[in-house]
N, C-alpha and C positions, 0 to 999 in steps of 0.2 A: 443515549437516553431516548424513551417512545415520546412519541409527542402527548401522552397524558401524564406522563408524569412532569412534563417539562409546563404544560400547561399547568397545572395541582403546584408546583414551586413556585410560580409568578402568578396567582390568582390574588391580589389583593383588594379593598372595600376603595369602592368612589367615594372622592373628596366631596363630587359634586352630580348631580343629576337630574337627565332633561327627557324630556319626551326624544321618542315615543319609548313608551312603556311594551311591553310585551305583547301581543297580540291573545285573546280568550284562546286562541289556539294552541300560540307558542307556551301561553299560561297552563292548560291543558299537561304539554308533556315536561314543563318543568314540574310540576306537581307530582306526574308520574314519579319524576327520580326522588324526590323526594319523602314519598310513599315507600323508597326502599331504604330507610333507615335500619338500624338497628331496633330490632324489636322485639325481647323474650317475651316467650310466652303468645305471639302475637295478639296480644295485645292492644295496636293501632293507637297509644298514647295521645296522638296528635289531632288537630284538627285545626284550617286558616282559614281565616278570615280577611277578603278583601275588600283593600279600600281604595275610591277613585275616584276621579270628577268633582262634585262636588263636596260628596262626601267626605274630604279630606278637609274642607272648611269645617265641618261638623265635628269632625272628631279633633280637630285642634281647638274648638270652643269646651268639649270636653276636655280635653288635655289643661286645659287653661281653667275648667271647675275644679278640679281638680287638683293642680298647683296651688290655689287658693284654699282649699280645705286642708291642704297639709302643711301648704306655709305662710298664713293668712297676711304674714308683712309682707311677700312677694312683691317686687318692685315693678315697674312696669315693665321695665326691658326682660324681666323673667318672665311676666304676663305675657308679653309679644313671643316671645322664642316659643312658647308652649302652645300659643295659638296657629303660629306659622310653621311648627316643625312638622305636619305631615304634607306640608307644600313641597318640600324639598324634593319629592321622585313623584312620577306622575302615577306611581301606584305604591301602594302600603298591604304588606300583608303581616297582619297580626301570626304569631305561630303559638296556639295554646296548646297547653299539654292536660290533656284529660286523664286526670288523677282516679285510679279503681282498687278495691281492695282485692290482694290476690297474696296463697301465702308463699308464693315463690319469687314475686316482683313487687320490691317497695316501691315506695313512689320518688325516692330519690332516683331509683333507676328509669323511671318512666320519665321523669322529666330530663334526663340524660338523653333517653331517645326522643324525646322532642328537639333538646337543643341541636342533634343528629340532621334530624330533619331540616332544622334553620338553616344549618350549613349546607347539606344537600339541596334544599332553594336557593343556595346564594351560589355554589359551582354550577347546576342546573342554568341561572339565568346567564353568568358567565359562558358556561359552552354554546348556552343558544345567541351571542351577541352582543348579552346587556351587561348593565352590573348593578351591583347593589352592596349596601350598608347594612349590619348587623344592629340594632340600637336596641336599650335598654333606659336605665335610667328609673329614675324615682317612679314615672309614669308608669313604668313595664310592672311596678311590683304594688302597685293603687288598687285596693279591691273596687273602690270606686268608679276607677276606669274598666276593671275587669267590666262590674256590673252593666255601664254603659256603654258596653261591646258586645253583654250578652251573653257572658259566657254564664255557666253553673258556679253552686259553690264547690263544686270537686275540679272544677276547671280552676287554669291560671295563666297569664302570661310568660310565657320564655323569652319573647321579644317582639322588635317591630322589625319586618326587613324592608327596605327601602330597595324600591327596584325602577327602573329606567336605562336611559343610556346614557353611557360616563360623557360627561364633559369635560374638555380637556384630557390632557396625558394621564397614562396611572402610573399613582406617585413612586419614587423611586424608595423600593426598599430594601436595607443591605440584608445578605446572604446572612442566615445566624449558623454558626458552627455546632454542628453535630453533637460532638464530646461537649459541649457547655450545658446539654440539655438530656444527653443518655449516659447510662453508668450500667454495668453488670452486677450482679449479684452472686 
């Protein structure tokens, strides 16, 4: 087996994550590959947004307006989690999918190739070193948050990727068999 397919088998999301974050450089060509999603029609569906420094306090205060507009009993330990979840990796990149009318690409499909793209930033930060978490969540689908991120109304969240360098081991995950998940026609 090549050593990319061997790496693409054991690629899984951190548990946990700590500085350093990626370099604007390294940030740079992870971006590239992700730029080579799937894309009919070229299109260009995608477009990220990054968050850092401080600004990861600000947008956990949004995240935390936000839990409270949708679930106004929200307890305080749900309060905390929403305010401190973009603490968690020292860089946050939103990945939105720019929604366009076209009569050969719906926009199911377009938000397909965005999700494309999430994942090609999260092998991307993998091959250069790092790692990162896929996350979604009540938050990822908030037009509220949208709005407070700035996106359009033809924009939407696909997700948040959570990027840094793993803490600790990556976790152990068993082999899934093949036949359990392909069948012929």
């Amino acid at each position: 087996m090549n050593d990319t397919l061997r790496f693409l088998q054991q690629r899984n999301s951190a548990a946990k994550l700590t500085e350093p974050a990626p370099s604007p450089e390294q940030m740079e060509e992870i971006f590239r590959a992700a730029l080579r999603a799937p894309d009919h029609a070229w299109l260009r569906p995608w477009r990220f947004i990054t968050i850092t420094g401080a600004r990861r306090a600000a947008f956990g205060e949004l995240l935390e307006r936000a839990l409270v507009e949708r679930t106004p009993d929200a307890d305080d330990a749900a309060r905390t989690k929403a305010r401190n979840a973009p603490l968690r990796a020292p860089l946050l990149v939103v990945v939105v999918a720019r929604l366009q009318e076209h009569p050969k690409v719906p926009p199911q499909e377009q938000r397909y190739s965005a999700a494309c793209a999430a994942h090609a930033l999260l092998l991307a930060a993998e091959a250069s070193g790092f790692a990162g978490i896929w996350r979604t969540g009540g938050a990822a689908f908030d037009r509220a948050v949208m709005t407070g991120l700035g996106l359009a109304g033809h924009e939407e969240t696909v997700g948040f990727v959570y990027i840094g360098t793993r803490d600790g081991g990556a976790k152990s995950i068993p082999q899934l068999a093949t036949a359990d998940f392909v069948s012929a026609w």
